[in-house]
PDB file of N, CA, C and O in Angstrom:
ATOM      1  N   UNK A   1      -0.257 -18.855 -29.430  1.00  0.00           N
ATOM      2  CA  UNK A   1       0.147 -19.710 -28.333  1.00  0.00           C
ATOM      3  C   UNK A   1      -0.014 -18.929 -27.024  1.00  0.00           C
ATOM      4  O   UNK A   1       0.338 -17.750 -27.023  1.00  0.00           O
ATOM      5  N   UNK A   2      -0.502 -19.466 -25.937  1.00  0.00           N
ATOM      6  CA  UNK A   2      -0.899 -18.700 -24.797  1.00  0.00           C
ATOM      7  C   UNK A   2       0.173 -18.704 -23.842  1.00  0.00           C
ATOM      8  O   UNK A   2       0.546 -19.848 -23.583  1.00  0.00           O
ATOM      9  N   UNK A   3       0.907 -17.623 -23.120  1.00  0.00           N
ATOM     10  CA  UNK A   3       2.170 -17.735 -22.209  1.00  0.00           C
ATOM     11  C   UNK A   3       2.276 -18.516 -21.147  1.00  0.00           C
ATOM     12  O   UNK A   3       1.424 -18.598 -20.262  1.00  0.00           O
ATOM     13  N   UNK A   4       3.244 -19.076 -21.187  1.00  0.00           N
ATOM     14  CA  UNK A   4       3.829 -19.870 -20.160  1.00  0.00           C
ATOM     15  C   UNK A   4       3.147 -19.374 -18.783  1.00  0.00           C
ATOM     16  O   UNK A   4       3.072 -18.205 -18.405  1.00  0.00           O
ATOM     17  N   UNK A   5       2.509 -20.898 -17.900  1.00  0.00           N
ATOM     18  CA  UNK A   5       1.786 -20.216 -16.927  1.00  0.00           C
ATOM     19  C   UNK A   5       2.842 -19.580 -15.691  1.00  0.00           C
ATOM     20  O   UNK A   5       2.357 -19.047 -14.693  1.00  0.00           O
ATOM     21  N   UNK A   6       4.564 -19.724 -15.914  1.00  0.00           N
ATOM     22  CA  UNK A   6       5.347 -18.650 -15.241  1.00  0.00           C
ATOM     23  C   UNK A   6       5.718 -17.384 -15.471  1.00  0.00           C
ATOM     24  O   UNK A   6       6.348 -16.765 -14.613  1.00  0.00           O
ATOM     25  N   UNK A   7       5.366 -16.807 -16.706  1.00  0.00           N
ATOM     26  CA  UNK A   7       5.245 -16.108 -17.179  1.00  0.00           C
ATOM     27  C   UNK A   7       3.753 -14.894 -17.162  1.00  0.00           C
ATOM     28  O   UNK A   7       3.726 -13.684 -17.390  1.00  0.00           O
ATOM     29  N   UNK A   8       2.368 -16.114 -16.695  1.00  0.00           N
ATOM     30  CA  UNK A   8       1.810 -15.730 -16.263  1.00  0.00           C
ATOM     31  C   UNK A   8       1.284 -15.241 -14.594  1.00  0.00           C
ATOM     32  O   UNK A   8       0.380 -14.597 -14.061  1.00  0.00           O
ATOM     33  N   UNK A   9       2.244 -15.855 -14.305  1.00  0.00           N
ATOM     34  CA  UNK A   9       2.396 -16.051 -12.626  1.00  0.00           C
ATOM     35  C   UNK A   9       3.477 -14.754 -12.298  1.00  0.00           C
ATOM     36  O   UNK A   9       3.433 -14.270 -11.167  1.00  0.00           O
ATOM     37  N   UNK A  10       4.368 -14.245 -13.219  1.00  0.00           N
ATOM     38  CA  UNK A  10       4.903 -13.077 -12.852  1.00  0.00           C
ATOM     39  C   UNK A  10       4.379 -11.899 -13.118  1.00  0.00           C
ATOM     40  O   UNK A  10       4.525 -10.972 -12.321  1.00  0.00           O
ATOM     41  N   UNK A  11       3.568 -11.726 -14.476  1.00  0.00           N
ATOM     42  CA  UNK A  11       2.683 -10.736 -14.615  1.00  0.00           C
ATOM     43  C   UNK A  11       1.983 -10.164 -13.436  1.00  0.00           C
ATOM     44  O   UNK A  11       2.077  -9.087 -12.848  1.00  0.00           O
ATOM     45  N   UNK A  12       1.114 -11.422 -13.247  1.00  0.00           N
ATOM     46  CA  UNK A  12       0.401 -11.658 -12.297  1.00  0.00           C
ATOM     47  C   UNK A  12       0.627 -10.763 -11.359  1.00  0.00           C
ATOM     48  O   UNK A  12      -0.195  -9.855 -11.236  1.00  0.00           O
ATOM     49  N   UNK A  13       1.805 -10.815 -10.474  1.00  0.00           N
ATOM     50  CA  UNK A  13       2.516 -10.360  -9.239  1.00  0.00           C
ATOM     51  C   UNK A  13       2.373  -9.280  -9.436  1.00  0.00           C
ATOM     52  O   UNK A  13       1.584  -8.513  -8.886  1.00  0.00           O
ATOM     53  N   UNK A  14       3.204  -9.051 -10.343  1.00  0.00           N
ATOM     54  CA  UNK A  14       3.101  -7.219 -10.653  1.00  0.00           C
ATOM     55  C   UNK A  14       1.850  -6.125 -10.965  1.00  0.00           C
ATOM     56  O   UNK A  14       1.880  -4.950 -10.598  1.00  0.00           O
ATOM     57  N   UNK A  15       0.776  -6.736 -11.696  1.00  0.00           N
ATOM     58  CA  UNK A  15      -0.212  -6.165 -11.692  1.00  0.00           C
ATOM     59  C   UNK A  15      -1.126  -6.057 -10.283  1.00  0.00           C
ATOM     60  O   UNK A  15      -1.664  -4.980 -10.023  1.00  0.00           O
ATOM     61  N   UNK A  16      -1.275  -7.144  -9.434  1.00  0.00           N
ATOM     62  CA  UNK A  16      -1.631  -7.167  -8.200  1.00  0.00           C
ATOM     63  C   UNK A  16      -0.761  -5.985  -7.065  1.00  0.00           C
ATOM     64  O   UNK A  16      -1.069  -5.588  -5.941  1.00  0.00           O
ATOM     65  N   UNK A  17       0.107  -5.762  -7.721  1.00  0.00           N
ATOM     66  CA  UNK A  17       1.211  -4.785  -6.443  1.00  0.00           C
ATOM     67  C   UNK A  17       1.013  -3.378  -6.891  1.00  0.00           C
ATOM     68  O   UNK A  17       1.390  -2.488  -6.128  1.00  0.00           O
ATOM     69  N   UNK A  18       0.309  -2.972  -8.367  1.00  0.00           N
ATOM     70  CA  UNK A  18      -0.198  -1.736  -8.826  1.00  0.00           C
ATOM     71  C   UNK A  18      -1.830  -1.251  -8.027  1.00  0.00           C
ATOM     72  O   UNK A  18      -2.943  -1.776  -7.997  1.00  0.00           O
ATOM     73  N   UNK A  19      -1.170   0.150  -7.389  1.00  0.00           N
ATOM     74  CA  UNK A  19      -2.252   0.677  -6.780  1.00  0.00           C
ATOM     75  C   UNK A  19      -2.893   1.758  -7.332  1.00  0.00           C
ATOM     76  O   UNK A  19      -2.379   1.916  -8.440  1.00  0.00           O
ATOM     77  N   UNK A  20      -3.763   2.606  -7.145  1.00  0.00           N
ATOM     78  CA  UNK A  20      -4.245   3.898  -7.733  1.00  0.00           C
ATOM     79  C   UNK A  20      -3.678   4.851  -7.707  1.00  0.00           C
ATOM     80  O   UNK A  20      -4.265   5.774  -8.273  1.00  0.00           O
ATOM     81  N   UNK A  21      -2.183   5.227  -7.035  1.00  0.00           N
ATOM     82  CA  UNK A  21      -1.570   6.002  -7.669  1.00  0.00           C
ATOM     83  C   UNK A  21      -0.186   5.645  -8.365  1.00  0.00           C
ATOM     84  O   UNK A  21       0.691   6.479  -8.589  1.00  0.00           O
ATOM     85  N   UNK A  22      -0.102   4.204  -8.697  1.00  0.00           N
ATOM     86  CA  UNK A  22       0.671   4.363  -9.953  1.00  0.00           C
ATOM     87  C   UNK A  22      -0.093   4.327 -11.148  1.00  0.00           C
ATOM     88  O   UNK A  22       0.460   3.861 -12.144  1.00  0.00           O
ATOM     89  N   UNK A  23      -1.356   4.765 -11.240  1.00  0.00           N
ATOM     90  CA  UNK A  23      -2.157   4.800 -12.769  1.00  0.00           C
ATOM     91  C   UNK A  23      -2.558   6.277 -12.215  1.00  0.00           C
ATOM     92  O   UNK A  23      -3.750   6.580 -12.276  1.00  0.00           O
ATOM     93  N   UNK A  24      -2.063   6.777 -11.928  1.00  0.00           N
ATOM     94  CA  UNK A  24      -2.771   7.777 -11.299  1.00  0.00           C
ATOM     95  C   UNK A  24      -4.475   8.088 -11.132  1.00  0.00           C
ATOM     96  O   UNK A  24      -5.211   8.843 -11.768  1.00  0.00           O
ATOM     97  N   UNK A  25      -4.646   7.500 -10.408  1.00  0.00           N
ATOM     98  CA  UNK A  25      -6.080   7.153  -9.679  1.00  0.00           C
ATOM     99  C   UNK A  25      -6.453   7.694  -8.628  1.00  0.00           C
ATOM    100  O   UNK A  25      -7.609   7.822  -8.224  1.00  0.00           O
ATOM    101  N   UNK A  26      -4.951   8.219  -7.876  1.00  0.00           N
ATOM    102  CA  UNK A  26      -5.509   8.317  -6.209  1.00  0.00           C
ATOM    103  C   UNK A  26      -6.644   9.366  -5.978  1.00  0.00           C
ATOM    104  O   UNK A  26      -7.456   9.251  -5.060  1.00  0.00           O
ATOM    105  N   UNK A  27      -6.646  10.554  -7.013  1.00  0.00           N
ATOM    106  CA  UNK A  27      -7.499  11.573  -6.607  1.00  0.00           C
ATOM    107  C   UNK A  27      -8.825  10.742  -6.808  1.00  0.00           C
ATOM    108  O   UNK A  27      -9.573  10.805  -5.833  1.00  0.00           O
ATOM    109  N   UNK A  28      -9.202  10.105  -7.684  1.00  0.00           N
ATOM    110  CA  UNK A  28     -10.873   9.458  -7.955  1.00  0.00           C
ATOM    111  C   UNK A  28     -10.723   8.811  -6.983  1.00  0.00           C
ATOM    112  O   UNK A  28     -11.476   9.316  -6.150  1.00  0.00           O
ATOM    113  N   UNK A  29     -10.213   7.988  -6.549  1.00  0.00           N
ATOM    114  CA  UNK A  29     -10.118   6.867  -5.307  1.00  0.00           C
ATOM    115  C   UNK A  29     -10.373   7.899  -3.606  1.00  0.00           C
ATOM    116  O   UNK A  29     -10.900   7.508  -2.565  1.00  0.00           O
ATOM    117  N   UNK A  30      -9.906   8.934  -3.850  1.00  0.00           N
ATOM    118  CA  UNK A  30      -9.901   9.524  -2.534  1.00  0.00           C
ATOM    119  C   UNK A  30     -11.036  10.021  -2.317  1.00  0.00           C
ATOM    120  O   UNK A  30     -11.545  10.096  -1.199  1.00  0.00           O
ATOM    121  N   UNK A  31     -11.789  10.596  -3.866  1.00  0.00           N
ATOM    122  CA  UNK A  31     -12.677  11.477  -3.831  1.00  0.00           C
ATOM    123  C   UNK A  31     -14.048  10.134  -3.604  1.00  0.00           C
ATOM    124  O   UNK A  31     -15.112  10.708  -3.374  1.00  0.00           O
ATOM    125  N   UNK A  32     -14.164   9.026  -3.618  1.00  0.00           N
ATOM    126  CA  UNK A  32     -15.422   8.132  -4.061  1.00  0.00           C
ATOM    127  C   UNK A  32     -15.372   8.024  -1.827  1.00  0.00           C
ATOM    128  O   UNK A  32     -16.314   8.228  -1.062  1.00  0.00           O
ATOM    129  N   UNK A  33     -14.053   7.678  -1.510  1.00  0.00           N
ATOM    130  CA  UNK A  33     -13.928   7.503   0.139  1.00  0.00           C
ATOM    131  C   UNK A  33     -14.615   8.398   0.497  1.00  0.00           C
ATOM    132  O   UNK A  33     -15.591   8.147   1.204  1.00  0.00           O
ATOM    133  N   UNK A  34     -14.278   9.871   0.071  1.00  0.00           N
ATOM    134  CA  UNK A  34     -15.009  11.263   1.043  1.00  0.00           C
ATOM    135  C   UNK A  34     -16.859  11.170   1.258  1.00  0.00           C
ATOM    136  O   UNK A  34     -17.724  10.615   0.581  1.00  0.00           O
ATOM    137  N   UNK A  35     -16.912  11.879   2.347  1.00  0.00           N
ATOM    138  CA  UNK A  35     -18.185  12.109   2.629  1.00  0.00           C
ATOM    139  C   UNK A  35     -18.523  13.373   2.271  1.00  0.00           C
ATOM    140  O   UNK A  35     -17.684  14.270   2.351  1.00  0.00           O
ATOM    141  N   UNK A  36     -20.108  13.665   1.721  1.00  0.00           N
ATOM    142  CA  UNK A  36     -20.414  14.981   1.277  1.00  0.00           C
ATOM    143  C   UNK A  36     -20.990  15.627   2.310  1.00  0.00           C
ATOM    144  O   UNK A  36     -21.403  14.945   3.248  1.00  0.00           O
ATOM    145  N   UNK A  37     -21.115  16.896   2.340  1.00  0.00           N
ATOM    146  CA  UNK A  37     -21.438  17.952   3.263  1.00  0.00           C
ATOM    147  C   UNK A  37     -22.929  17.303   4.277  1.00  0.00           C
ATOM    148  O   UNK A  37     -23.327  17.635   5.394  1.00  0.00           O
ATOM    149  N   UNK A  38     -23.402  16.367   3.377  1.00  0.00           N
ATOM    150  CA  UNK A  38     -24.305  15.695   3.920  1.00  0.00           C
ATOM    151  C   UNK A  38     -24.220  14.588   5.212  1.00  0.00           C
ATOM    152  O   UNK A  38     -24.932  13.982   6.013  1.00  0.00           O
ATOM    153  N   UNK A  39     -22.863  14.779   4.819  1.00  0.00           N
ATOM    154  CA  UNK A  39     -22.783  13.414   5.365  1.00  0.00           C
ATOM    155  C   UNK A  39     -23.126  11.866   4.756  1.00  0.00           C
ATOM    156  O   UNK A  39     -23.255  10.812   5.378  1.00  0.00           O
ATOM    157  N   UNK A  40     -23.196  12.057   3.731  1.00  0.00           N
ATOM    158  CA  UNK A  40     -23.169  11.518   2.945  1.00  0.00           C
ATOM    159  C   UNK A  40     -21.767  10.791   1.940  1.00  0.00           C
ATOM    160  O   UNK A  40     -20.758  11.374   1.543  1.00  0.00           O
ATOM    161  N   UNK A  41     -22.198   9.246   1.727  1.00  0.00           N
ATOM    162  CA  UNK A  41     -20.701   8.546   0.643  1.00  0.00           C
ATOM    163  C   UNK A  41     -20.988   9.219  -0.856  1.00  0.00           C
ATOM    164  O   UNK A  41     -22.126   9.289  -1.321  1.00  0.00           O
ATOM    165  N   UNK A  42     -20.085   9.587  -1.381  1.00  0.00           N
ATOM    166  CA  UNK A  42     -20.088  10.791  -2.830  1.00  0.00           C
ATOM    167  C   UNK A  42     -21.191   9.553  -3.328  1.00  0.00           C
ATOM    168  O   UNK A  42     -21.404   8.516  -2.700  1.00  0.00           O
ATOM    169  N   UNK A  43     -21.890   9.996  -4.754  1.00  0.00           N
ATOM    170  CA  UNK A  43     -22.309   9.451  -5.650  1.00  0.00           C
ATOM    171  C   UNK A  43     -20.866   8.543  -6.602  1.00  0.00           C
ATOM    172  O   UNK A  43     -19.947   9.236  -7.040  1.00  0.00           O
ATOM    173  N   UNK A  44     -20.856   7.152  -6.791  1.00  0.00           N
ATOM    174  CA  UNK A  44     -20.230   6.466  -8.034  1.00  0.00           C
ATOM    175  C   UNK A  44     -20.265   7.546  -8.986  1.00  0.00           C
ATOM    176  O   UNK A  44     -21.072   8.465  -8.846  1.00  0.00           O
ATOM    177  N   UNK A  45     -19.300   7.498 -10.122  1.00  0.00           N
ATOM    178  CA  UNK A  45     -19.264   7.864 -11.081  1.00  0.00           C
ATOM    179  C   UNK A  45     -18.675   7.029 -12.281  1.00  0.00           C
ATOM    180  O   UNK A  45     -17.458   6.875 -12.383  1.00  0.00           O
ATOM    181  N   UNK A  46     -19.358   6.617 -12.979  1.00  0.00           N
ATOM    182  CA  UNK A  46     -18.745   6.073 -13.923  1.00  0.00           C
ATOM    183  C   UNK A  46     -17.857   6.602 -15.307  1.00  0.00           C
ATOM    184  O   UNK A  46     -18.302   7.349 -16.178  1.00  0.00           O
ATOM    185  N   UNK A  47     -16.391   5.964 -15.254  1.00  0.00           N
ATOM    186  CA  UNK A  47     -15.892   6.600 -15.789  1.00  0.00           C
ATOM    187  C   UNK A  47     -15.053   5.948 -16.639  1.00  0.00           C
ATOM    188  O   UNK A  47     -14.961   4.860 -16.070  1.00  0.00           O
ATOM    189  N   UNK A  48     -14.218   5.859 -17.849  1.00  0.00           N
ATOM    190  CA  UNK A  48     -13.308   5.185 -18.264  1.00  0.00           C
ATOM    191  C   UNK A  48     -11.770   6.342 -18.578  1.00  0.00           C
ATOM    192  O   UNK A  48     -11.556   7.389 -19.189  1.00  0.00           O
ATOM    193  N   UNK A  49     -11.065   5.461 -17.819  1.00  0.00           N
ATOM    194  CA  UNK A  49      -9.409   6.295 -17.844  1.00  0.00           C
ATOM    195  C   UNK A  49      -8.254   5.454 -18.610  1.00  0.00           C
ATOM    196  O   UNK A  49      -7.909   4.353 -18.181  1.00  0.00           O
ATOM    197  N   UNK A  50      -7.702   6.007 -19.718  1.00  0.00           N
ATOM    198  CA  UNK A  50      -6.534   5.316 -20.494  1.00  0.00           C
ATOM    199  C   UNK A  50      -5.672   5.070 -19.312  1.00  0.00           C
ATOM    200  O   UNK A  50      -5.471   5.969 -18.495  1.00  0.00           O
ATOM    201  N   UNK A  51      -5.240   4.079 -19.209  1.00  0.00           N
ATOM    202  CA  UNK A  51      -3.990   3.970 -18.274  1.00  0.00           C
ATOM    203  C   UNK A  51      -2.449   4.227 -19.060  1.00  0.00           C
ATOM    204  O   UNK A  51      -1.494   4.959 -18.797  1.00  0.00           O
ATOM    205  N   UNK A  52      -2.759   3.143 -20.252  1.00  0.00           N
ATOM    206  CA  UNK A  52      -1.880   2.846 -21.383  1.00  0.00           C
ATOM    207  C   UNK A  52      -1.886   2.756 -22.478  1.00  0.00           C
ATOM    208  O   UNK A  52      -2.750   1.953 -22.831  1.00  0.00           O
ATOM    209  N   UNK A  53      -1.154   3.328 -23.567  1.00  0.00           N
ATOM    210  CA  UNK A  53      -1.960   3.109 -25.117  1.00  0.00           C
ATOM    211  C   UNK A  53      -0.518   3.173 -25.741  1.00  0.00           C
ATOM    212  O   UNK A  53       0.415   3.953 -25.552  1.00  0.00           O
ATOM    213  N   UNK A  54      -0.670   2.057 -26.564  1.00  0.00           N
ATOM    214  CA  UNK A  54       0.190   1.824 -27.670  1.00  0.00           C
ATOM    215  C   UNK A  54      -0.644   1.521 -29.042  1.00  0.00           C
ATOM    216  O   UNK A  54      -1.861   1.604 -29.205  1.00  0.00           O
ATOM    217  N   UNK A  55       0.534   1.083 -30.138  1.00  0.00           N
ATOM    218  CA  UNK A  55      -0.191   1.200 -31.391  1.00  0.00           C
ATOM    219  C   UNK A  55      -0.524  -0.484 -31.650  1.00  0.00           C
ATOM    220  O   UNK A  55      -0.541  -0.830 -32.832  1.00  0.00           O
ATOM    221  N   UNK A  56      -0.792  -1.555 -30.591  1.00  0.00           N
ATOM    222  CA  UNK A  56      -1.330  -2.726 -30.454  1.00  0.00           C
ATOM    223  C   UNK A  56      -2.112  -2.574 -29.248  1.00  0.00           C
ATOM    224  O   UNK A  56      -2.286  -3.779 -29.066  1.00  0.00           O
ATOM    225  N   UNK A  57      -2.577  -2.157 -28.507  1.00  0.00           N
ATOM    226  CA  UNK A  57      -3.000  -1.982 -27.413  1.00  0.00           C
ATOM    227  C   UNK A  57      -3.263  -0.612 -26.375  1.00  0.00           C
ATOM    228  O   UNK A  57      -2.606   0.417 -26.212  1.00  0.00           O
ATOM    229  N   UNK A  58      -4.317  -1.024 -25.869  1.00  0.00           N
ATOM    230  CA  UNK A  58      -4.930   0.168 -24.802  1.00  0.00           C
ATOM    231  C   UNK A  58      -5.693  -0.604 -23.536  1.00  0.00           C
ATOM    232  O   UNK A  58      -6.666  -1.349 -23.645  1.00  0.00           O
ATOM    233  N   UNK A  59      -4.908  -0.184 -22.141  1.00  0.00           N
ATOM    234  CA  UNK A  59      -5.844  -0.610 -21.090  1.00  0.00           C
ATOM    235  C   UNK A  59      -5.846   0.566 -20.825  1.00  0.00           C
ATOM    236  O   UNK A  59      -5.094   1.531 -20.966  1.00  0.00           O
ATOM    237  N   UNK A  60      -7.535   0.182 -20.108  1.00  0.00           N
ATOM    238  CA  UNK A  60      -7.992   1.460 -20.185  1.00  0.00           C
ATOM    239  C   UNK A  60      -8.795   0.809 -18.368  1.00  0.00           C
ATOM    240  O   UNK A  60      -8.868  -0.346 -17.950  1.00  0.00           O
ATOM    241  N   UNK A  61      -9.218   2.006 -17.765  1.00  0.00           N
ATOM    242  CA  UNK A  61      -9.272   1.643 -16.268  1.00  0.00           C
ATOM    243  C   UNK A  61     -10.609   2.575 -15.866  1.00  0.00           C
ATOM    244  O   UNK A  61     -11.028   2.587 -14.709  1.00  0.00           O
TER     245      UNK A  61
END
C-alpha cells in the first residue's frame, strides 16, 4: 500500500531542508565550487556516497 499523500508531504519537507552538510557533503560540494590554479571550474567527479544503510535499505548519494 503506498503512504498517505500527508505522510508523503511531510517526508517531503524534510528531505528538501537536508543540505550537504547534514550527509556530510560539504567538502565535495565546496571542492566542485573552487577554481583550479588555472582558473579554471574543478573537473566533475563522479562518485557514489552511502548516506544511510540499514539491513532493508541503503541511500546512497
Amino acid at each position: 500500500m503506498p503512504p498517505m499523500p500527508a505522510a508523503v508531504s511531510f517526508i517531503r519537507g524534510i528531505m528538501d531542508a537536508i543540505g550537504p552538510d547534514d550527509v556530510r557533503l560539504g567538502d565535495e560540494v565546496r571542492f566542485f565550487n573552487k577554481m583550479n590554479t588555472a582558473g579554471r571550474q574543478n573537473p566533475p567527479i563522479i562518485t557514489c556516497k552511502p548516506i544511510y544503510a540499514s539491513s532493508k535499505f541503503t541511500v546512497n548519494m
